[in-house]
C-alpha positions as CSV (number, residue, x, y, z in Angstrom):
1,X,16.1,-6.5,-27.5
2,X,15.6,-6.7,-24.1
3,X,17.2,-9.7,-21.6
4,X,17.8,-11.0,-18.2
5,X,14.6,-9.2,-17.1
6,X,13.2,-9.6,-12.7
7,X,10.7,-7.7,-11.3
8,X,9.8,-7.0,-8.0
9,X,6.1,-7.0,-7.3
10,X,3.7,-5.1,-4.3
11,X,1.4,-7.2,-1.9
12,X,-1.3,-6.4,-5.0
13,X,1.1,-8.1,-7.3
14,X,1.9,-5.2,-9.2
15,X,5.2,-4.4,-10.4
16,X,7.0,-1.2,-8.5
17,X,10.6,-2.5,-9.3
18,X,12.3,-4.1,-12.4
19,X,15.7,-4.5,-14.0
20,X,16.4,-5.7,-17.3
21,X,19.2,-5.4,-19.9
22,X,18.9,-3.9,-23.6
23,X,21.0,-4.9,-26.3
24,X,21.0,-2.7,-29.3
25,X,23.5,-2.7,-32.8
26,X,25.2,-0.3,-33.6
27,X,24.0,2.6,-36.2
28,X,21.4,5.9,-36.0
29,X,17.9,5.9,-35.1
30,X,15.0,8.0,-35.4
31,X,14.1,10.0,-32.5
32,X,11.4,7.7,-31.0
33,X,10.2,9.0,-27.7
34,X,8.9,5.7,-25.3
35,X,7.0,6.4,-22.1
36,X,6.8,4.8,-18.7
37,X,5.0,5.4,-15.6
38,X,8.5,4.4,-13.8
39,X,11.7,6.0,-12.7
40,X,14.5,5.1,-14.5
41,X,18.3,4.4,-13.4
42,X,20.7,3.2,-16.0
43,X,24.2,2.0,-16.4
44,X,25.7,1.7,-20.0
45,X,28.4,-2.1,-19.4
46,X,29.0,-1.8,-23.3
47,X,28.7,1.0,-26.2
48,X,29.1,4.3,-27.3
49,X,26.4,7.0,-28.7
50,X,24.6,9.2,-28.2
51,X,21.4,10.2,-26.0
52,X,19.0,13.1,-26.6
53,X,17.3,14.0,-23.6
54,X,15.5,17.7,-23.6
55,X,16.6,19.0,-26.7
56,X,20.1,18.3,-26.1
57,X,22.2,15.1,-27.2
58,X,24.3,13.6,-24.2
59,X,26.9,11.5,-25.3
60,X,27.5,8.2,-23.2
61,X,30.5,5.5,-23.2
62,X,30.6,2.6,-21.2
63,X,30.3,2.9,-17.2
64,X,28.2,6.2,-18.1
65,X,25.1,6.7,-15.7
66,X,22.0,8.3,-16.2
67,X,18.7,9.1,-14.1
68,X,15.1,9.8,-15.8
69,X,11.6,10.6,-14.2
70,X,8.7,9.1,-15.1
71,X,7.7,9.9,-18.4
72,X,10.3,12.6,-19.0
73,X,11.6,12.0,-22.8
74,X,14.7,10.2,-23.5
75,X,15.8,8.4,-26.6
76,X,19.2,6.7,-28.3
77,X,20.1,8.1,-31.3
78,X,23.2,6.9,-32.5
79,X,24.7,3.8,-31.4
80,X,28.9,3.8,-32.3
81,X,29.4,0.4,-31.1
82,X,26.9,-2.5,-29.8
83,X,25.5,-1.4,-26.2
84,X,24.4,-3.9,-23.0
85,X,22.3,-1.2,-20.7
86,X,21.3,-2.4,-17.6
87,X,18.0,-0.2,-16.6
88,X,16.2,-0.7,-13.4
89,X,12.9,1.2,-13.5
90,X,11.1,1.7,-10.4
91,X,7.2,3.5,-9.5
92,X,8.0,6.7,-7.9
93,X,5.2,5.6,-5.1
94,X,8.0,3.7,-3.6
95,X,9.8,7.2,-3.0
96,X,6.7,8.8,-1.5
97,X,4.8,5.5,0.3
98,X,6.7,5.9,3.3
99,X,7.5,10.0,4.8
100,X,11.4,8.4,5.2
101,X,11.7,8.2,1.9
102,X,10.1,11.0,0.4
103,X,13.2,13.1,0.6
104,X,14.8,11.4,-2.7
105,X,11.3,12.9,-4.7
106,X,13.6,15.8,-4.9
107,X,15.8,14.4,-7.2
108,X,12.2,14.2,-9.4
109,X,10.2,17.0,-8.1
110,X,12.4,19.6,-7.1
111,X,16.1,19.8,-8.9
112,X,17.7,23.0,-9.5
113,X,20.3,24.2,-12.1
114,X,23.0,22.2,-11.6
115,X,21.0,18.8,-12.3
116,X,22.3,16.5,-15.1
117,X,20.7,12.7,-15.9
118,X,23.7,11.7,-16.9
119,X,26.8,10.7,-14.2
120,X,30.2,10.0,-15.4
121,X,31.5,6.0,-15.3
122,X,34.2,7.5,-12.7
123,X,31.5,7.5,-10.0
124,X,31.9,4.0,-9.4
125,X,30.0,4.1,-6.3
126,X,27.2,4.4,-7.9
127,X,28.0,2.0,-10.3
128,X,28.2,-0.8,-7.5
129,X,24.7,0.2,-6.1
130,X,23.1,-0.5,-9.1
131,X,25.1,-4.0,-10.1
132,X,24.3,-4.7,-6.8
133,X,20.3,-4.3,-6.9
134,X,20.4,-6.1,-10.0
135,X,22.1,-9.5,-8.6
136,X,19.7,-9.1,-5.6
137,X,17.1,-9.6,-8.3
138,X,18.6,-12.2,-10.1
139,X,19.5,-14.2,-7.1
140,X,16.2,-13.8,-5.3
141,X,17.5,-14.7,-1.8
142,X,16.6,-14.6,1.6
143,X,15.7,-10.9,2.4
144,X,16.2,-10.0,-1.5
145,X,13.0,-7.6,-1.7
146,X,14.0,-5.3,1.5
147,X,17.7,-5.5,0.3
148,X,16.8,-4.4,-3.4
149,X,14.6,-1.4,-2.3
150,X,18.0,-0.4,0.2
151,X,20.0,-0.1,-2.2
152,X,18.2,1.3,-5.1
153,X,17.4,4.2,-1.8
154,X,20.9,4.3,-1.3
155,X,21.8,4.8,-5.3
156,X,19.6,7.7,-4.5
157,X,20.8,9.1,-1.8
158,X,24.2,9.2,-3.3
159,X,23.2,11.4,-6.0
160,X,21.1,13.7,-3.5
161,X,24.7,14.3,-1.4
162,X,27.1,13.6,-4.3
163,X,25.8,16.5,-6.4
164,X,24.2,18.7,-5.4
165,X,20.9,19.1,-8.1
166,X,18.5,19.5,-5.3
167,X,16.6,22.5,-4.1
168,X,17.6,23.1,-0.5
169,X,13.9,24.4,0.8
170,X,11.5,21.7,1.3
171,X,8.4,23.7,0.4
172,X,7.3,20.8,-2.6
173,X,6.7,19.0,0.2
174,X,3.9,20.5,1.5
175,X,1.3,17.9,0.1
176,X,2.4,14.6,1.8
177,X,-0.1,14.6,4.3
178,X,-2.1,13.2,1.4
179,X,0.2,10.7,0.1
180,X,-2.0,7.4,1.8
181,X,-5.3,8.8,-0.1
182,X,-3.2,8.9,-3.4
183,X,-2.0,5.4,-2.9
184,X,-5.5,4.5,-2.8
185,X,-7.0,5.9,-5.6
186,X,-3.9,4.4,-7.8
187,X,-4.8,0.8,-6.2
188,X,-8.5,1.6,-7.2
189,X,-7.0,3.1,-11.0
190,X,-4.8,-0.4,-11.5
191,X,-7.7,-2.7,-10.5
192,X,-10.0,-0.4,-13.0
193,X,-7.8,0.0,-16.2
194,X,-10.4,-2.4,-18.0
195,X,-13.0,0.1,-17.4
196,X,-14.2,4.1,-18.7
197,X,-13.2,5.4,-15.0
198,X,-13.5,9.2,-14.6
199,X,-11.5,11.7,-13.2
200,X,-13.9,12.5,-10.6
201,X,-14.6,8.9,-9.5
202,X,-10.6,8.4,-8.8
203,X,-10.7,11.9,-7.1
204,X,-13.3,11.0,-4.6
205,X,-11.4,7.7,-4.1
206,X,-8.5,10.4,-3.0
207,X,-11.4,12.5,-1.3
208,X,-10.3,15.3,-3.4
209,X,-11.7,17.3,-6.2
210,X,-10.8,16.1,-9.9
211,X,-8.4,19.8,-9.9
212,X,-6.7,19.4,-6.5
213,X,-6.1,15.7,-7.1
214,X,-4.6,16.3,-10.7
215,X,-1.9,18.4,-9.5
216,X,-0.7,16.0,-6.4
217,X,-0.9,12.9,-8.6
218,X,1.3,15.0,-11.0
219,X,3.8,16.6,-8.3
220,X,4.2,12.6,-6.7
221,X,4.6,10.7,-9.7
222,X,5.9,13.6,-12.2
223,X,2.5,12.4,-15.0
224,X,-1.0,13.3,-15.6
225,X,-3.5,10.9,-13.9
226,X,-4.9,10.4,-17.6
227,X,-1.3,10.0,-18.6
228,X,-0.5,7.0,-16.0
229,X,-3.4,5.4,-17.3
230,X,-3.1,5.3,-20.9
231,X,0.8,4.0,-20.3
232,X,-0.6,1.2,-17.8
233,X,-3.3,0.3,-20.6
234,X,-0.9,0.2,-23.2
235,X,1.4,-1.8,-20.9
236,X,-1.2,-4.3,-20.5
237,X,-2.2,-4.3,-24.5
238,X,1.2,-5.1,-24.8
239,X,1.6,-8.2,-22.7
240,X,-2.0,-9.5,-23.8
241,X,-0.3,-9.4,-27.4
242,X,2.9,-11.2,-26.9
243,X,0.9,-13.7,-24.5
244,X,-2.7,-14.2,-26.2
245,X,-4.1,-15.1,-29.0
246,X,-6.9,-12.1,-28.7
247,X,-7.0,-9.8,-31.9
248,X,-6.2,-5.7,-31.5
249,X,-9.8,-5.0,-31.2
250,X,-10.9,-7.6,-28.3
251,X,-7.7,-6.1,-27.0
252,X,-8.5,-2.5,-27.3
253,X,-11.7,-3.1,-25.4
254,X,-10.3,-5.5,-22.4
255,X,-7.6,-2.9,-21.7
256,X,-10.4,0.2,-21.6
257,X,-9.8,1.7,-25.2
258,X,-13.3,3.0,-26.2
259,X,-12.4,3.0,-29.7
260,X,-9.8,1.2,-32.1
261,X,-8.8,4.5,-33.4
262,X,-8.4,5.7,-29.5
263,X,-6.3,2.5,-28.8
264,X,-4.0,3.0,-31.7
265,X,-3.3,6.4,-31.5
266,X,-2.5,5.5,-27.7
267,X,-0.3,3.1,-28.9
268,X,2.2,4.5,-30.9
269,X,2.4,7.4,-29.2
270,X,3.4,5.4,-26.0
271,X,5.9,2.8,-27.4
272,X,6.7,4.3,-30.9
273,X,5.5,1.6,-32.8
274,X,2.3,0.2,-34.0
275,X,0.0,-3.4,-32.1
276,X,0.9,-4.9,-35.3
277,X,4.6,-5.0,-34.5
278,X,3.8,-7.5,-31.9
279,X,2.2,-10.0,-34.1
280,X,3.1,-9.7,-37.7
């Protein structure tokens, strides 16, 4: 169950940062991978469990803190006491937009061995970064959309210098000369998503080939360029069947599905559970 939600929105009016709380009972679950184009920083206020993140199972208490990239698998698997997570996800463009930021992409694109997503509740530090981005959010005022992005930067930064999970050379760097084409051909993918788009038609957005372009989208945003899309059209399925009255297949075909069976499979494997869930 998810609560309390803000998002902060681009000058296209998409979303690049959002918090929200989850409130879960206690008890095991299924290992249910979810996927999401965004970042994800987390803060556990209530619960106990366990996280499985890699293979391995990370167990987390409250003031616990823990740090995924985009559409690297994480799931809850047992729940020892009823949990209120605070998440704020965020599009990794916002680390690479601007060349002052791109230096916190390392904690994404370039960590070494001694990386861990999870941070202990004694860092509390960190834990006031984050509380404090989410009441900028809730609040919304004056100055509230430059202050949120500070200090979700800042959160960053303190990981880069608190603990050392970085790679010191800078040689994953080397492709940000083309970070303003990439931005462009994700603007031209999210006004698109409707449509059967090719590879090679967002590549020559990028002025790129379809090969060279494919492996910068992945190093900046750490997922496929067919990946982003499928999650963003599944996004948008999702919100069309909370908020319409549209059946699955009208559905399937306004968010770019060229089949029912396409959309479906799409689907569950994004979220874990079937269209149907939505509406029944």
């Amino acid at each position: 169950m998810r609560f309390d939600e803000h998002d902060l929105r681009d000058d296209n009016g998409n979303i690049v940062i959002k918090t929200f709380h989850s409130g879960v009972r206690p008890g095991k679950r299924a290992y249910n991978e979810h996927h999401h184009t965004e970042c994800e920083l987390s803060l556990f206020l209530a619960g106990r469990g366990v996280y499985a993140v890699h293979g391995k199972e990370l167990s987390f208490c409250p003031g616990d803190m823990f740090l995924f990239g985009s559409d690297e698998a994480h799931c809850i698997t047992e729940i020892h006491e009823e949990l209120n997570l605070l998440n704020i996800h965020f599009e990794p463009r916002i680390l690479w937009e601007r060349s002052e930021n791109i230096e916190l992409l390392a904690l994404f694109a370039a960590r070494n061995k001694n990386f861990s997503n999870r941070f202990a509740g004694t860092d509390q530090e960190l834990r006031r970064l984050i509380l404090s981005a989410e009441e900028e959010m809730a609040k919304r005022r004056p100055g509230y959309r430059v202050q949120v992005r500070s200090l979700l930067y800042a959160a960053l930064i303190h990981i880069l210098r608190a603990y050392d999970c970085t790679q010191k050379d800078d040689t994953w760097l080397k492709n940000f000369s083309t970070a303003e084409k990439l931005k462009d051909a994700m603007l031209f993918i999210d006004r698109h998503l409707e449509e059967q788009i090719t590879l090679r038609e967002i590549a020559d957005v990028a002025c790129m080939t379809p090969t060279y372009f494919s492996s910068v989208f992945k190093k900046f945003n750490g997922i496929s360029p067919w990946g982003y899309i499928t999650i963003k059209r599944v996004e948008k399925a999702v919100e069309m069947l909370k908020h319409t009255d549209m059946n699955k297949l009208e559905i399937a075909e306004k968010c770019g599905f060229s089949s029912s069976s396409n959309f479906y499979k799409a689907f569950f494997k994004v979220t874990g559970k079937r269209p149907g869930d939505y509406t029944d």
